[in-house]
C-alpha positions as CSV (number, residue, x, y, z in Angstrom):
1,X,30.1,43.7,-38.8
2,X,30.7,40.0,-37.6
3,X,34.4,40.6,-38.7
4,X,34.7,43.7,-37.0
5,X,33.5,41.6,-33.8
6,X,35.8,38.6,-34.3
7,X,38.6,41.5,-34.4
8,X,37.7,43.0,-31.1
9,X,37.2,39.9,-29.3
10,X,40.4,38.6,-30.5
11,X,42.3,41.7,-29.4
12,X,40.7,41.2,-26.0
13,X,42.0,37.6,-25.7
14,X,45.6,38.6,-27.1
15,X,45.2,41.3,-23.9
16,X,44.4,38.6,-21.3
17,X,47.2,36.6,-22.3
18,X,49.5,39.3,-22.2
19,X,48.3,40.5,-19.0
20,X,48.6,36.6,-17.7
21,X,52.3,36.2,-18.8
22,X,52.9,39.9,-17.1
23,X,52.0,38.7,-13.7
24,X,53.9,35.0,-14.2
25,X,56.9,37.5,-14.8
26,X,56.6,40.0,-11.6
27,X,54.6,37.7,-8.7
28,X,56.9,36.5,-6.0
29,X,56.3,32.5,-5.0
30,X,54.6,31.3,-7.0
31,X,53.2,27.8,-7.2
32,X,49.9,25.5,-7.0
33,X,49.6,25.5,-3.6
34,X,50.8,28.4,-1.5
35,X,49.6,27.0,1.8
36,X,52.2,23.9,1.8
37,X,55.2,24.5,4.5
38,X,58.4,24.7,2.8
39,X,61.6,24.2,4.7
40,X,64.0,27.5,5.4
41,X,67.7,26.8,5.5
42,X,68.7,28.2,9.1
43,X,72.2,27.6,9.6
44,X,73.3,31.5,9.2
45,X,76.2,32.4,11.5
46,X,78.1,35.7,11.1
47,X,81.6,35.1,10.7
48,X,84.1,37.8,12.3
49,X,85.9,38.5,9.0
50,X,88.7,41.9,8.2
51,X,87.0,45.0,8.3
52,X,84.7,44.4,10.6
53,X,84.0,46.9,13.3
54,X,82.9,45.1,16.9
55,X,81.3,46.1,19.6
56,X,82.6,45.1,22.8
57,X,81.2,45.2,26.5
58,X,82.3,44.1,29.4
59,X,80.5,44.0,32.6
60,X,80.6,42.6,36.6
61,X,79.0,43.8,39.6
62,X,82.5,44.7,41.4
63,X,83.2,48.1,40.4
64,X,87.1,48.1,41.5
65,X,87.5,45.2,38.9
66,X,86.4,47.5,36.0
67,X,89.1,50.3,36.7
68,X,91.8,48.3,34.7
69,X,89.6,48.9,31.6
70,X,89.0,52.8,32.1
71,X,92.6,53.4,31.4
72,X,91.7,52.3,28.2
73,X,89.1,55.1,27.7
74,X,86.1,52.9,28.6
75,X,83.2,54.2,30.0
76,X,81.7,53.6,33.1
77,X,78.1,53.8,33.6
78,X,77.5,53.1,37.4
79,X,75.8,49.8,37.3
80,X,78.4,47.5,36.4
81,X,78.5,48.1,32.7
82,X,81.5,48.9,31.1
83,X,82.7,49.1,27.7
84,X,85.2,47.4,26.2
85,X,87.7,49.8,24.9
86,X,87.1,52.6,22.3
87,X,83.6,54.0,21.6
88,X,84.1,53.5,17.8
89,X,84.7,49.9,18.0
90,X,87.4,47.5,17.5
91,X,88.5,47.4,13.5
92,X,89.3,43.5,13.0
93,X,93.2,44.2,11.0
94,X,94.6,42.7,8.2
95,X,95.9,39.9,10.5
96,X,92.8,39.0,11.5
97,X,93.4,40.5,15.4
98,X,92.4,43.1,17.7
99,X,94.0,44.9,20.3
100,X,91.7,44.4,23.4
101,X,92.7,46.2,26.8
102,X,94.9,44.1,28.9
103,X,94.5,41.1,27.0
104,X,96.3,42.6,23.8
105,X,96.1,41.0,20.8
106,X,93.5,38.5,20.2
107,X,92.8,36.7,16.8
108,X,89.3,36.9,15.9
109,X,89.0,36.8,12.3
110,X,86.9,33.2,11.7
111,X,84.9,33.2,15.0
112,X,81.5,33.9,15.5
113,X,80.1,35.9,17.7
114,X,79.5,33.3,20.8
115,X,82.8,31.8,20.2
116,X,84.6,35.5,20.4
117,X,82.6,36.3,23.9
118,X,83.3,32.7,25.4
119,X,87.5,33.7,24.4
120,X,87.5,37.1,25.7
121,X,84.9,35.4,29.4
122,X,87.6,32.6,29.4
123,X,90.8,34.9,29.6
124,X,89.5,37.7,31.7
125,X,88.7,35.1,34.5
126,X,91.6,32.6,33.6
127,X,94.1,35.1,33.7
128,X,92.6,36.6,37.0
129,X,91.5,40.2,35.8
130,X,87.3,39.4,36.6
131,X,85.3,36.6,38.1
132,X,82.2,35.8,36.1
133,X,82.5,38.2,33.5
134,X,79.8,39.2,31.5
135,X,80.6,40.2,27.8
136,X,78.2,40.8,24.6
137,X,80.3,41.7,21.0
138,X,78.3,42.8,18.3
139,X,79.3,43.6,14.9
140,X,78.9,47.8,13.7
141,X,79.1,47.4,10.3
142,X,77.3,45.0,9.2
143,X,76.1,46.7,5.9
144,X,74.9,45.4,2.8
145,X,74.7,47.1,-1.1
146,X,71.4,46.9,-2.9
147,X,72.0,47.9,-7.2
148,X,70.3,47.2,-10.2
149,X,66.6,47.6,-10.6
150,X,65.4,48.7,-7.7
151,X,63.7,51.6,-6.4
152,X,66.1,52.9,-3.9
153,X,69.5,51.1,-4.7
154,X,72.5,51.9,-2.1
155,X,74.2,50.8,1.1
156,X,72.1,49.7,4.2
157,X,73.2,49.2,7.8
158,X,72.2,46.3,9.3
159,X,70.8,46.5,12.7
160,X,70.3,43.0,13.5
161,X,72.1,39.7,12.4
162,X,69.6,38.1,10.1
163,X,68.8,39.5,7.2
164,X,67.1,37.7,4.7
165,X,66.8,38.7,0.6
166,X,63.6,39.4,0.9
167,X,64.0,41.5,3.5
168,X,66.7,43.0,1.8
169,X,64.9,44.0,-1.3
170,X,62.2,45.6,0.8
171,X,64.7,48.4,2.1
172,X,65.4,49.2,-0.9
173,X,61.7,49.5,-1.9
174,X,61.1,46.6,-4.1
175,X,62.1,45.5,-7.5
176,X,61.2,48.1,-10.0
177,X,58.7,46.4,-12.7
178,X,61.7,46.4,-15.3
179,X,63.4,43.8,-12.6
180,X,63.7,40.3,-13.5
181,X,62.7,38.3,-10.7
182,X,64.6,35.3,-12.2
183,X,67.5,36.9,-12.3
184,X,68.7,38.5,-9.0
185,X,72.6,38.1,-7.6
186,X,74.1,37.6,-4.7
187,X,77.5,38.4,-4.7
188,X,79.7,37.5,-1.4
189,X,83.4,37.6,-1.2
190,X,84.8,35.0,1.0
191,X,88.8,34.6,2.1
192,X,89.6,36.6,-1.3
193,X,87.2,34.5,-3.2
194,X,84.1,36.0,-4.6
195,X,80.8,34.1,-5.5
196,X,77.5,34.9,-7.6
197,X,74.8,33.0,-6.9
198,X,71.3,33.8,-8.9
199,X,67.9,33.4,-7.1
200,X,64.3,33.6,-8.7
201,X,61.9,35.2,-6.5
202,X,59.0,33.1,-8.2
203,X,60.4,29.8,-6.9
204,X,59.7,28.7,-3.5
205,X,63.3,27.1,-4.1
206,X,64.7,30.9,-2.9
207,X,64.3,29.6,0.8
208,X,66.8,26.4,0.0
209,X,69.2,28.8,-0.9
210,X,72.6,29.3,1.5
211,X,72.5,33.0,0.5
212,X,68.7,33.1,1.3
213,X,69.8,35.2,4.5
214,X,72.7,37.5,3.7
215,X,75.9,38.2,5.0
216,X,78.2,40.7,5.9
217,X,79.1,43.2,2.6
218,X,77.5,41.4,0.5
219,X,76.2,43.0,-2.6
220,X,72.6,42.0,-3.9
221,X,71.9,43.0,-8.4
222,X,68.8,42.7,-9.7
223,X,69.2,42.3,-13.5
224,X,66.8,44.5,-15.8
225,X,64.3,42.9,-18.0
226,X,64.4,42.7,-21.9
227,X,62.4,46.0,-22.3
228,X,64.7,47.9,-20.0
229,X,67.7,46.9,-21.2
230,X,66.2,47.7,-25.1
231,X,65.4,51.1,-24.3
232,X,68.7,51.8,-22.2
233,X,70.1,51.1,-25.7
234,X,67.8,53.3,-27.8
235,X,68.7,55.9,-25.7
236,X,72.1,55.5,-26.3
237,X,71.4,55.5,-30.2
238,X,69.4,58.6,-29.3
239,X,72.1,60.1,-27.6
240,X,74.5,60.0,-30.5
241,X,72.1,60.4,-33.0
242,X,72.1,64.3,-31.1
243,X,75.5,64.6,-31.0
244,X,75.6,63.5,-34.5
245,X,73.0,66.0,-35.8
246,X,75.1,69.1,-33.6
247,X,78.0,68.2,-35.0
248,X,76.7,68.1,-38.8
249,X,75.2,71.0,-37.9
250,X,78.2,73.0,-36.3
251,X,80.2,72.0,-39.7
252,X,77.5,73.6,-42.0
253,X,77.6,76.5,-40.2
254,X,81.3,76.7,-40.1
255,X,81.3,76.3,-44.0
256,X,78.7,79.1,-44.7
257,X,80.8,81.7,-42.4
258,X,83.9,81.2,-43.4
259,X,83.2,80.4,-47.2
C-alpha cells in the first residue's frame, strides 16, 4: 500500500512540473517583477514607400480657390473641404511619384507623412494656387499579414498608424497554444531588401525591439511548437500510409478479376 502511495504522489509531482513548464512556455512577459517600467522604443514613422495608396485633402475657406481642383474630379463639400484628386487615392508609382492636380508630378516615395503635407502646403501657396492651405495625407493601405499559428491568420487593414505586435496578434485572435511564443517573425521588406527579425513574447526585451510596432506590409509568422509540427508529420505518414493501403488494395483486386 505505501508503494502504491509513493506512485501516486509521485505522478502528482511529475503533473505539477509539467503543468509549471506549460505555462513558462505560453505566458506573455514574463519576469520577477512585472510592476518595473520598461522603456518602449518610439521612433515609428511611416515611410511613403511604392504601392502605397494616399489619401489626399486639400482645404481653405475661399471657395473660388478650390475650383482649379474640381476639374480634377474632386469633390466639394461646401465648407471648404475639398479633396485632393481621385476618390480611390493616389497609387505611389514605380518611380516613386504621384500625379497631383496642378502640381503634377511630385516624388514622394521616402517622405513621411508631415514632410509630404508641408511639400504639397509649400507649392500650393509658393506657386500662388491657395493662401494658407490646409492639407492632411493619409495612407489607404496600410495592411499587414498575420500566418502561422494563430487563430485567424490573414490580411488586416490598418486603420491607424501605430500598430504594435501585440496588437497585431490580437486581430488575429491570439497565438494558438501550438505557437511558440519564442519564435514569432517579423518579416519587412525594405528598398528590395527583406528582413526577419524573431521576437519572444515572454521577454520584456519585445518592447526594445525596432519592429515592436509594425510597418506597412509587413508580414508577422508565428512558428509552431514541437508537438505541432510532430503531428503535422504523422499525418503526413498517415496520409500515405492510406494511399498506400488503396493502392495495395486496388492491385489485389485487379489480380483476382482479371486472373
Amino acid at each position: 500500500m505505501g508503494k502504491d502511495w509513493g506512485l501516486f504522489w509521485g505522478y502528482i509531482v511529475v503533473c505539477l512540473l509539467t503543468s509549471c513548464g506549460s505555462v513558462k512556455d505560453i505566458a506573455y512577459l514574463q519576469g520577477e517583477d512585472l510592476l518595473n517600467k520598461t522603456t518602449v522604443i518610439d521612433t515609428v514613422t511611416l515611410k511613403i514607400q511604392k504601392d502605397d495608396l494616399l489619401d489626399i485633402n486639400v482645404s481653405c475657406p475661399d471657395q473660388e480657390l478650390l475650383r482649379p481642383f474640381l476639374r480634377y474630379g474632386s469633390q466639394y463639400d461646401g465648407n471648404g473641404n475639398m479633396g485632393g484628386g481621385s476618390s480611390a487615392g493616389y497609387l505611389v508609382e514605380a518611380d516613386g511619384t504621384i500625379n497631383f492636380p496642378l502640381l503634377g508630378e511630385i516624388k514622394v516615395v521616402g517622405l513621411d507623412r508631415r514632410q509630404l503635407i508641408n511639400l504639397i502646403q509649400g507649392r500650393l501657396e509658393k506657386e500662388g494656387y491657395i493662401k494658407n492651405p490646409v492639407v492632411t495625407v493619409r495612407f489607404l493601405n496600410f495592411r499587414i499579414s498575420i500566418l502561422g499559428e494563430v487563430s485567424k491568420p490573414g490580411t488586416f487593414n490598418i486603420n491607424t498608424e501605430r500598430i504594435t505586435l501585440f496588437e497585431a496578434l490580437s486581430l488575429a485572435g491570439d497565438l494558438t497554444i501550438h505557437g511558440r511564443r519564442n519564435r514569432v517573425a517579423v518579416v519587412r521588406e525594405t528598398n528590395g531588401v527583406r528582413t526577419i527579425l524573431y521576437h519572444d513574447l515572454r521577454s520584456r526585451d519585445v518592447f526594445q525591439s525596432p519592429d515592436y510596432y509594425l510597418k506597412q506590409n509587413d508580414m508577422v509568422y508565428v512558428e509552431p511548437n514541437r508537438v505541432r509540427a510532430e503531428t503535422s508529420v504523422q499525418n503526413q505518414f498517415t496520409n500515405v500510409g492510406t494511399w498506400i493501403s488503396l493502392i495495395s488494395f486496388l492491385t489485389t483486386m485487379s489480380i483476382l478479376i482479371f486472373k
